[in-house]
C-alpha positions in Angstrom: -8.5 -17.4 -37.2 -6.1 -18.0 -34.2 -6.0 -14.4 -33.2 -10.1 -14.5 -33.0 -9.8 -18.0 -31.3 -7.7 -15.8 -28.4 -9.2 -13.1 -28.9 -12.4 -14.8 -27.7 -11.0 -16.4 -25.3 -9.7 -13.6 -23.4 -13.0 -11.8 -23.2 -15.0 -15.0 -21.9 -11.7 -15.3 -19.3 -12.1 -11.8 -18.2 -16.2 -12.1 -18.3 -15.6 -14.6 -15.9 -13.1 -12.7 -13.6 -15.6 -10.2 -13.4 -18.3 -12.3 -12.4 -15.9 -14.1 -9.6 -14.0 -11.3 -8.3 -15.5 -10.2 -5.3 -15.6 -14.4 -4.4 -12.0 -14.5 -5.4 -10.8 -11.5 -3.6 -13.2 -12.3 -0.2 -11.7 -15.9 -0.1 -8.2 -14.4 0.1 -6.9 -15.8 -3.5 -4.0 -13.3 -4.6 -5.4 -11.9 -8.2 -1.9 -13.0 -9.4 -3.4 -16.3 -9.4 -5.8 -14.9 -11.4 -4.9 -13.2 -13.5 -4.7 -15.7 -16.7 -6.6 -18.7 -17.7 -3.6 -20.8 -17.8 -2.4 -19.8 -14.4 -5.9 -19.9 -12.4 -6.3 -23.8 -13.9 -2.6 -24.3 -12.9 -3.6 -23.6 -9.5 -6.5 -25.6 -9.4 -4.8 -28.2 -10.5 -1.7 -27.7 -8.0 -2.9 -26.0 -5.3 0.1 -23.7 -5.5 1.1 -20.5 -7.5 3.7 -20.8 -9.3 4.5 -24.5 -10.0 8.0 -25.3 -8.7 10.2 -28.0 -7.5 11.0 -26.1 -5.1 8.7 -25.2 -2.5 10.8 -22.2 -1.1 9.8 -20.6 -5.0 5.9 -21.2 -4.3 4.2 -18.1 -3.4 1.1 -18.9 -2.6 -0.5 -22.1 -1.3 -4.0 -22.9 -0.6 -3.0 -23.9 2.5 -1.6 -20.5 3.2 -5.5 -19.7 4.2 -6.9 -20.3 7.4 -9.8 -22.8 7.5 -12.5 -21.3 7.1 -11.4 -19.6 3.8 -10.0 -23.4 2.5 -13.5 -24.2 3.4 -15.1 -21.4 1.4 -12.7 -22.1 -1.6 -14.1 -25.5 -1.6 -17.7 -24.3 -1.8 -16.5 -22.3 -4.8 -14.7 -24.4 -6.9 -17.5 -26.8 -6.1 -19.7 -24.5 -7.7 -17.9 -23.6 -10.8 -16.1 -26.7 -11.6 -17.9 -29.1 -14.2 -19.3 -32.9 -12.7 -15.9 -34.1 -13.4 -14.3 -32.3 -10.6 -11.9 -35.2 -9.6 -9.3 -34.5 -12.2 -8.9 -31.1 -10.0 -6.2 -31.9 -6.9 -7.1 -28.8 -5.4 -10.8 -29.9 -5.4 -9.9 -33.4 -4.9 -7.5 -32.2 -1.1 -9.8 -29.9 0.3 -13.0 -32.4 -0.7 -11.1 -34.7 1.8 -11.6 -32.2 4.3 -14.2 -30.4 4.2 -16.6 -33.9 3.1 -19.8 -33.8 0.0 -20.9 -29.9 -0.9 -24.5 -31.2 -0.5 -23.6 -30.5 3.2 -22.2 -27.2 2.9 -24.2 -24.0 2.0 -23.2 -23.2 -2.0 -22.6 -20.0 -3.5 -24.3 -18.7 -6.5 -23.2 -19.0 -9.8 
């Protein structure tokens, strides 16, 4: 049952990376960050691939982007994130910035 469980799993995570890509890839996201579930929602969460202490090991940042493409991140995860998009620090730093979505123009889903 476990192996179906992941099985499934994969296929709805790469279902999704298909539908994303081109978003992902025009908002200047390295696929490495995408390439897994577990690493995509580590970087929501974060805002940095991969986790470290050390900040000289991260090596990618979503602040690495210029500010326009922070901004268009925003409109993204703003779009696919579910109503409870606080829990998200990623979501949570750029929505300091960038203010409510309902002012920005969203993406489709």
């Amino acid at each position: 049952m476990s192996f179906r469980r992941d099985h499934d799993a994969e296929l709805e995570w790469r279902r999704w990376v298909r539908a994303h890509e081109a978003e992902l890839v025009a908002i200047g996201i390295p696929r490495e960050v995408w390439a897994d579930r577990l690493t995509w929602w580590r970087f929501v969460d974060h805002g940095y691939h991969p986790p470290a202490s050390n900040r000289r090991d991260v090596r990618f940042s979503a602040d690495d982007l210029p500010e326009s493409q922070q901004h268009r991140l925003y409109v993204f995860l703003d779009t696919i994130l579910p109503a409870a998009r606080y829990g998200h620090s990623l979501w949570a730093v750029l929505h300091s910035r960038f203010g409510a979505a309902s002012q920005t123009e969203h993406l489709p889903r």
